[in-house]
Backbone as a ProteinNet text record, in pm:
[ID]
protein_1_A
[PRIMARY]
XXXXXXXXXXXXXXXXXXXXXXXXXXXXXXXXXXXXXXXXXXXXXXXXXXXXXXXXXXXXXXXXXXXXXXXXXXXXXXXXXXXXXXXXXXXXXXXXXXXXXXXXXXXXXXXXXXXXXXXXXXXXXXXXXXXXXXXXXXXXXXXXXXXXXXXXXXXXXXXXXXXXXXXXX
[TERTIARY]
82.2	0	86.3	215.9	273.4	337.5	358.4	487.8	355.9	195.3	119.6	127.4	116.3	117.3	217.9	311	463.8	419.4	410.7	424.5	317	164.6	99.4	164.1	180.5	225.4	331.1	459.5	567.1	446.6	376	294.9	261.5	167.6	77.1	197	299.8	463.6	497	532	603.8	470	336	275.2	243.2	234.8	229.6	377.5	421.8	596.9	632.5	564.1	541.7	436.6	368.4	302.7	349.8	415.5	473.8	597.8	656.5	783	727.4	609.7	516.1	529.4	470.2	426.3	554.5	678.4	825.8	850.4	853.6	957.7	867.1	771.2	655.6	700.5	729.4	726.3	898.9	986.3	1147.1	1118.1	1042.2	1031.4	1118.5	1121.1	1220.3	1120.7	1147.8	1063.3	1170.8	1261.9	1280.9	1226.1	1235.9	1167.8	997.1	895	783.1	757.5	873.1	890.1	934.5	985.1	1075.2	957.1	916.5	789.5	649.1	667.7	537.4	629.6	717.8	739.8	794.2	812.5	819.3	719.3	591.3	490.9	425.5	403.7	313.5	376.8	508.8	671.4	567	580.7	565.5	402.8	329.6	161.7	173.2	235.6	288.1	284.9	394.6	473.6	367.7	285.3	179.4	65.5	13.4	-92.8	-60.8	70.6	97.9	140.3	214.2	219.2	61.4	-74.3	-214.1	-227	-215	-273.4	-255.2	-74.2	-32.6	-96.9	-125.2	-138.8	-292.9	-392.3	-527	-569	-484.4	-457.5	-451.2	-340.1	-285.8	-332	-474.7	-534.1	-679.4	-707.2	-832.8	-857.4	-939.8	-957.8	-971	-1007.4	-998.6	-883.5	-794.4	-654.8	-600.8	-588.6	-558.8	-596.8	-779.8	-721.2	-692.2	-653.3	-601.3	-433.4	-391	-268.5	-233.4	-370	-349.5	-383.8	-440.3	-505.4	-324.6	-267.6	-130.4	-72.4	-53.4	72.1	-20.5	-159.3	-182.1	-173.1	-168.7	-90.7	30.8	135.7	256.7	267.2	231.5	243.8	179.2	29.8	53.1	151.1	230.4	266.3	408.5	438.1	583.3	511	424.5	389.4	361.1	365.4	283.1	469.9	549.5	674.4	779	691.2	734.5	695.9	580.7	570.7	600.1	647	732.6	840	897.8	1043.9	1047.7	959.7	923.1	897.6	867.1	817.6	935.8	1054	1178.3	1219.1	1283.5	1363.1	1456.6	1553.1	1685	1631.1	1748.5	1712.6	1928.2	1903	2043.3	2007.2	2051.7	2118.2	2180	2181.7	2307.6	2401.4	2442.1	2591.1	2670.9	2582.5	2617	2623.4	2543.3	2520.4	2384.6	2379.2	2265.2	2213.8	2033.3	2009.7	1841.6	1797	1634.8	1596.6	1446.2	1364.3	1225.9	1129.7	996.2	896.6	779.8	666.9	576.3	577.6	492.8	533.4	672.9	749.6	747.5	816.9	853.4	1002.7	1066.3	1221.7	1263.4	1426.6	1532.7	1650.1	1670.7	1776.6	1917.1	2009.5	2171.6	2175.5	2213.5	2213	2243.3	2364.8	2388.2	2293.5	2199.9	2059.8	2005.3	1996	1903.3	1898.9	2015.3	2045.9	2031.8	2100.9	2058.7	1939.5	1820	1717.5	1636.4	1687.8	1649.9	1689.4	1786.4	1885	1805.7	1795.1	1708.2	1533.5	1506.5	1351.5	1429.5	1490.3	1517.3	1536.2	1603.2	1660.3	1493.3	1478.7	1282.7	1196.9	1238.3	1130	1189.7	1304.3	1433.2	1377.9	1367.2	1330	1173	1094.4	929.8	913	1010.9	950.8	1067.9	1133.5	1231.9	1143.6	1063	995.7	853	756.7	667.3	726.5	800.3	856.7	835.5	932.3	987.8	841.6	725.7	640.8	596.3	598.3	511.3	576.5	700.8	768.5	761.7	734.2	720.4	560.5	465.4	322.8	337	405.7	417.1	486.8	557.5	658.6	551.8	505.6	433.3	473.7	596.6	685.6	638.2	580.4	537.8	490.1	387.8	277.9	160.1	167.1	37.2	49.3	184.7	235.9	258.9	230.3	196.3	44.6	60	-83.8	-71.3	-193.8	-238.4	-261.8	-230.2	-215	-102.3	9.4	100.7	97.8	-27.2	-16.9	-129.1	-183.7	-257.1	-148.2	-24.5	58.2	98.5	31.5	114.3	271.9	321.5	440.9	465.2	377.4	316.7	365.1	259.2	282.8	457.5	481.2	593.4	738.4	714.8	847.9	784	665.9	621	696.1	723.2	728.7	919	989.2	1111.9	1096.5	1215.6	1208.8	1387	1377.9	1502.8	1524.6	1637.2	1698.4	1724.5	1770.3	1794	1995.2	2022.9	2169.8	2245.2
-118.5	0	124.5	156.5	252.9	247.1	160.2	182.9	207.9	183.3	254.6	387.6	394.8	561.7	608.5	602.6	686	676.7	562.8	559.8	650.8	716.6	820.6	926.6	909.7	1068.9	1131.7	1044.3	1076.1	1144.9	1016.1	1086.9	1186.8	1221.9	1335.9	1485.2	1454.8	1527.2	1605.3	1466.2	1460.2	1543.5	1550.4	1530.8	1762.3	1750.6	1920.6	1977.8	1916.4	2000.6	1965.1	1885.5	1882.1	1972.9	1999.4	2149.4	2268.4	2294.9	2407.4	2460.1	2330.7	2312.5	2367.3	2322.7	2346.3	2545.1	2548.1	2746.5	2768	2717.1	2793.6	2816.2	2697.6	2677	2758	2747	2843.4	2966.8	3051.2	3180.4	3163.4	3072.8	3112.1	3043.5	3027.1	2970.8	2851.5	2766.3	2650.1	2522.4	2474.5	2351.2	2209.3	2205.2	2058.2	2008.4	2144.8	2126.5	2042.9	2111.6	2008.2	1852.1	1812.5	1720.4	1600.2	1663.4	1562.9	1563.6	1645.4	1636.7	1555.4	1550.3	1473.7	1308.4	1267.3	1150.3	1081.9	1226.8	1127.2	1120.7	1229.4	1166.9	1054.9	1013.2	905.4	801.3	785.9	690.4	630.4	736	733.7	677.9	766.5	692.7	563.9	462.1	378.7	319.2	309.6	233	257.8	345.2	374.2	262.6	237.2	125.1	-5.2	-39.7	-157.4	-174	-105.1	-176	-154.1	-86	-111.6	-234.2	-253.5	-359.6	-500.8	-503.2	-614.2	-615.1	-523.7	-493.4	-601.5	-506.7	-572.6	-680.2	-735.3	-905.4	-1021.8	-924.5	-995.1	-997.8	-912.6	-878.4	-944.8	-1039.8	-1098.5	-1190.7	-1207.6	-1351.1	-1502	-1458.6	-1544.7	-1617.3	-1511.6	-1559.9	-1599.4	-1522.7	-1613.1	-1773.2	-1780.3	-1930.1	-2031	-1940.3	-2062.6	-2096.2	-1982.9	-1961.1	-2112.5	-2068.4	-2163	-2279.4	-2309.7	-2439.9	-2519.2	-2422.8	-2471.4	-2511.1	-2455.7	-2450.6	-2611.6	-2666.2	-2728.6	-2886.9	-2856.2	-3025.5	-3000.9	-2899.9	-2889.3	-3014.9	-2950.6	-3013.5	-3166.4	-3160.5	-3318.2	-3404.2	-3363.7	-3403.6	-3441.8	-3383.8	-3393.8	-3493.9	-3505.4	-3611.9	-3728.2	-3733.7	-3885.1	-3930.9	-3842.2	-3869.8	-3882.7	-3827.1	-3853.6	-4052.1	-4064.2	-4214.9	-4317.4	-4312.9	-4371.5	-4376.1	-4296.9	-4311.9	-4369.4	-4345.8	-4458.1	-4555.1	-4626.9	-4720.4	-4840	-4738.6	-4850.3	-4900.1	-5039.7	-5130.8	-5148.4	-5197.6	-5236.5	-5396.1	-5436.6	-5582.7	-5643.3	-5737.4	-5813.9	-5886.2	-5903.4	-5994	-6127.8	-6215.6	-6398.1	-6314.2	-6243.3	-6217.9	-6134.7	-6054.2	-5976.7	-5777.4	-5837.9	-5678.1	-5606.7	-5486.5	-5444.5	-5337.5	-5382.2	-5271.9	-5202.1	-5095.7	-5072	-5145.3	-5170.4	-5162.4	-5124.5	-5096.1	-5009.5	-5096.1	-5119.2	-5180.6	-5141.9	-5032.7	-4967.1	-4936.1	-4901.8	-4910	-5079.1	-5111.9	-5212.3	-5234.3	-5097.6	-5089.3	-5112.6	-5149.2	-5169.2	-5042.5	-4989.5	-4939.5	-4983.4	-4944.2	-4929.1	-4841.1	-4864.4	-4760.5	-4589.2	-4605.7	-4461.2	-4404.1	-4459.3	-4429	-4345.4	-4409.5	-4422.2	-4295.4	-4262.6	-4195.3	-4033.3	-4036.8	-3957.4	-3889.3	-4038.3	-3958.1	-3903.4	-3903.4	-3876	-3757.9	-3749.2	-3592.6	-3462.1	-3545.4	-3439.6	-3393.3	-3489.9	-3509	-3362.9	-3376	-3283.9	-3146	-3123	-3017.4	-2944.3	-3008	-2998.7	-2923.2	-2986.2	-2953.8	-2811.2	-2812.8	-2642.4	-2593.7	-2601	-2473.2	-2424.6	-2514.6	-2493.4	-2436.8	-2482.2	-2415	-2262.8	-2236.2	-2088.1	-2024	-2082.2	-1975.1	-1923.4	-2076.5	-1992.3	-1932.4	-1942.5	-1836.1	-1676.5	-1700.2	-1602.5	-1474.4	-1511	-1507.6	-1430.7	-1531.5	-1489.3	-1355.9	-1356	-1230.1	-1120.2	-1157.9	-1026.9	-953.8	-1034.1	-1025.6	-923	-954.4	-872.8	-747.9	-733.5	-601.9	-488.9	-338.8	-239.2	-220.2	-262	-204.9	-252.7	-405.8	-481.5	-579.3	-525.4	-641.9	-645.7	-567	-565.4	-597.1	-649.7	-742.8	-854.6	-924.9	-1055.1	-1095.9	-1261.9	-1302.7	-1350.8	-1340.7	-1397.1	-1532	-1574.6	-1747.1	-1796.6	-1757.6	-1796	-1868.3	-1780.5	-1838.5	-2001.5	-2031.4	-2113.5	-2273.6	-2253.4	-2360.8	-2340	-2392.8	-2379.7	-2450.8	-2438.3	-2390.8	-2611.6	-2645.1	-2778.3	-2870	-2796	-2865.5	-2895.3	-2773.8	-2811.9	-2833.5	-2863.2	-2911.6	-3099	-3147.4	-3276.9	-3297.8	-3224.7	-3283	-3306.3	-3245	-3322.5	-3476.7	-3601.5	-3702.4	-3710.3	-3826.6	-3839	-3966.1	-4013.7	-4153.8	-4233.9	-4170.6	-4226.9	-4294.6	-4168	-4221.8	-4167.1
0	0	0	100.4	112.4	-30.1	-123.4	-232.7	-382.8	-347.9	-417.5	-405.1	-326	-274.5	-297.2	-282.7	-295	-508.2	-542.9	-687.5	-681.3	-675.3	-731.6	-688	-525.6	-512	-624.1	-667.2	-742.6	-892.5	-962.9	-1042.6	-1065	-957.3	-928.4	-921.3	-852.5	-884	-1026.3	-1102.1	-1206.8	-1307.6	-1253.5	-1365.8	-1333.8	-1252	-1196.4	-1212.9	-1252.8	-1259.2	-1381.1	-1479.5	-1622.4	-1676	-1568.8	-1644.7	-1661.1	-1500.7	-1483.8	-1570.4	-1593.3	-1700	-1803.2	-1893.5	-1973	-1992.1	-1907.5	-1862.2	-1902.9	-1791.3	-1795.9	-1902.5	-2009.8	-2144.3	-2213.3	-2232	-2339	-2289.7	-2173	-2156.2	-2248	-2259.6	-2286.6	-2398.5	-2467.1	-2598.9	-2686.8	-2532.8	-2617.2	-2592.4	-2712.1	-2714.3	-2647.2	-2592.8	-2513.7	-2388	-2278.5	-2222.5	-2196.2	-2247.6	-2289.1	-2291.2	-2404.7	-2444.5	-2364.1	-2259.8	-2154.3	-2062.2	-2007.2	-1915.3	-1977.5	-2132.2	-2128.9	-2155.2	-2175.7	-2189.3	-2024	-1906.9	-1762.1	-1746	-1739.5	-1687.5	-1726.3	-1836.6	-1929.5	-1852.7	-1829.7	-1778	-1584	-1583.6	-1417.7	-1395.9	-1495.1	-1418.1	-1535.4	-1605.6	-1613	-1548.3	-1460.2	-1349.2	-1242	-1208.3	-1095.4	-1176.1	-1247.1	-1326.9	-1302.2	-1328.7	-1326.5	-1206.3	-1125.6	-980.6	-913	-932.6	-877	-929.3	-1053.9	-1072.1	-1010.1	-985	-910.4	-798.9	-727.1	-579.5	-609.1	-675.7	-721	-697.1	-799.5	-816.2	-727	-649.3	-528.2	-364.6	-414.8	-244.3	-306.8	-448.7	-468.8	-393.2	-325.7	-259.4	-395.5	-470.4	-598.7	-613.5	-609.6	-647.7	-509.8	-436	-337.9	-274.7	-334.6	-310.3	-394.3	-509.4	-617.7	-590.1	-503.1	-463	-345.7	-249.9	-136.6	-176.7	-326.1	-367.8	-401.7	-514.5	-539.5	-409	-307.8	-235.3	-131.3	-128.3	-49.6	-177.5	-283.4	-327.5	-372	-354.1	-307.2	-159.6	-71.4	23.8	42.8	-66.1	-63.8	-134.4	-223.3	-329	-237.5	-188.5	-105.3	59	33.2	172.1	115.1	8.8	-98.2	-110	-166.8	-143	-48.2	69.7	211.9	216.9	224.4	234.9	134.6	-5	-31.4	-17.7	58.3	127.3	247	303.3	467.2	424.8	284.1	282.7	240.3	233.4	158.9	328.3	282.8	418.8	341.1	471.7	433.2	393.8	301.6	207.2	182.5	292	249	174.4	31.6	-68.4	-27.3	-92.8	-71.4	-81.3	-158.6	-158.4	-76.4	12.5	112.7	46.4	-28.7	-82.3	-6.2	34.7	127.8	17.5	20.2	-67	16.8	-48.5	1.7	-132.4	-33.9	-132.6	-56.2	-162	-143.2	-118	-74.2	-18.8	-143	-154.6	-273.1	-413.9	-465.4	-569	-613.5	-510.8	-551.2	-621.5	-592.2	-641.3	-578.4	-644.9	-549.8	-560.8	-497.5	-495.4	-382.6	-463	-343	-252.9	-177.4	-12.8	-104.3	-121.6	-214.9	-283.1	-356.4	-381	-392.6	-234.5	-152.7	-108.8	-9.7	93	-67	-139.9	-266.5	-317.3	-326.9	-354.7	-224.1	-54.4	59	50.2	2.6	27.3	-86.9	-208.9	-302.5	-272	-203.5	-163.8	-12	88.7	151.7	102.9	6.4	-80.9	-116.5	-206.6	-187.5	-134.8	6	138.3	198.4	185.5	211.3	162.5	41.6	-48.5	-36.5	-42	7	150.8	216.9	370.4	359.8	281.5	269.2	224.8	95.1	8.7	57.6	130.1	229.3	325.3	407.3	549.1	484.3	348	303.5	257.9	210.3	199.1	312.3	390.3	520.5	607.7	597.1	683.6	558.5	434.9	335.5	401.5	391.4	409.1	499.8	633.9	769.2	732.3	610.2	605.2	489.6	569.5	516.9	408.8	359.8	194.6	95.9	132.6	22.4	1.7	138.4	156.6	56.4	-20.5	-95.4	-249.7	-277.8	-316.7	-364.7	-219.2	-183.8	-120.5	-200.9	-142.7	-0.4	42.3	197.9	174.3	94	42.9	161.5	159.9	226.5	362.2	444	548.7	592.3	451.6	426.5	468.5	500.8	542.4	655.4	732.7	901.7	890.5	1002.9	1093	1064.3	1148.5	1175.3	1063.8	947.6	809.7	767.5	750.3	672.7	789.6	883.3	989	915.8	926.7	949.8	762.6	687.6	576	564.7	613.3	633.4	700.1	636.8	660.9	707.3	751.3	813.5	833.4	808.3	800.8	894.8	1014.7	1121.2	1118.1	1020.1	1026.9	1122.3
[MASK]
+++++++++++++++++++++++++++++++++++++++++++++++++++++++++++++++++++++++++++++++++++++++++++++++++++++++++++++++++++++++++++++++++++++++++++++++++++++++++++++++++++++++++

C-alpha cells in the first residue's frame, strides 16, 4: 500500500511540474523542455498502473485461493513422497550386498541411492519451507505487503516441519 502511494504521489509530482515546466519553457520559448515532461509523466503513471494492478490481483480472494489451492498439493505431493520413502527397508542380498527396497514401488535401490534420492527429496522440502517463510515475513513487512498473497499463510508452521524425513543415520 505505502509503495502505491509513494508511486501516485511521485505521479501526481512529475505530472504538476510537467506542467509548470510546460508554462516555464513556453514563456522562454524553447521547445525541449515540454517534451521531456510529457514523456516522464506518461513513464511514471505507467509504473503507478501496473504496480495497482499487481497490488489488485494480489489482495483478490480469488486468487488467493487458487494460490493456497497450489501450495496445499505442493504439500501433498511432497507427503505422498514422504511415504514412499518410509516405505523402503533395508534388504540383504546372498551375496552380502545391502540394498532398500519399497513396499509400494517395488524398487530396489543401493544404499547410495538411496540416501541420494532422501537428500534431493530434503533439498525440496528447504526450499518450500524458505519460500513460504519467506512469503510470510514479506506479508508482515508495510513495503510490500500488498504485493503478496495472503495465500502464504494457508501452510502452518506444523505442516511443513512434518514434511522433512530423516533416516535415522
Amino acid at each position: 500500500m505505502i509503495l502505491e502511494l509513494i508511486f501516485i504521489g511521485i505521479f501526481v509530482i512529475l505530472i504538476t511540474l510537467g506542467i509548470l515546466l510546460v508554462k516555464v519553457w513556453d514563456y522562454y520559448c524553447d521547445d525541449a523542455g515540454p517534451m521531456a515532461c510529457w514523456i516522464i509523466g506518461p513513464i511514471s503513471g505507467f509504473i503507478a498502473l501496473i504496480c495497482g494492478i499487481v497490488c489488485i490481483i494480489h489482495s483478490n480472494p480469488y486468487y488467493a485461493q487458487s494460490v493456497g489451492y497450489a501450495y496445499q498439493e505442493k504439500v501433498n505431493k511432497l507427503k505422498n513422497e514422504k511415504d514412499v520413502l518410509e516405505s523402503y527397508h533395508l534388504l540383504t542380498e546372498d551375496n552380502g550386498k545391502t540394498t532398500f527396497t519399497s513396499d509400494i514401488t517395488f524398487e530396489k535401490l543401493e544404499t547410495k541411492d538411496y540416501y541420494k534420492k532422501v537428500e534431493n527429496y530434503n533439498d525440496r522440502v528447504y526450499k518450500f519451507k524458505v519460500e513460504i517463510k519467506t512469503w510470510q515475513f514479506n506479508y508482515k513487512n508495510p513495503w510490500v505487503n500488498w504485493f503478496i498473497s495472503p495465500a502464504c499463510f494457508s501452510v502452518s508452521d506444523e505442516t511443513l516441519e512434518s514434511l522433512t524425513y530423516t533416516t535415522g543415520k
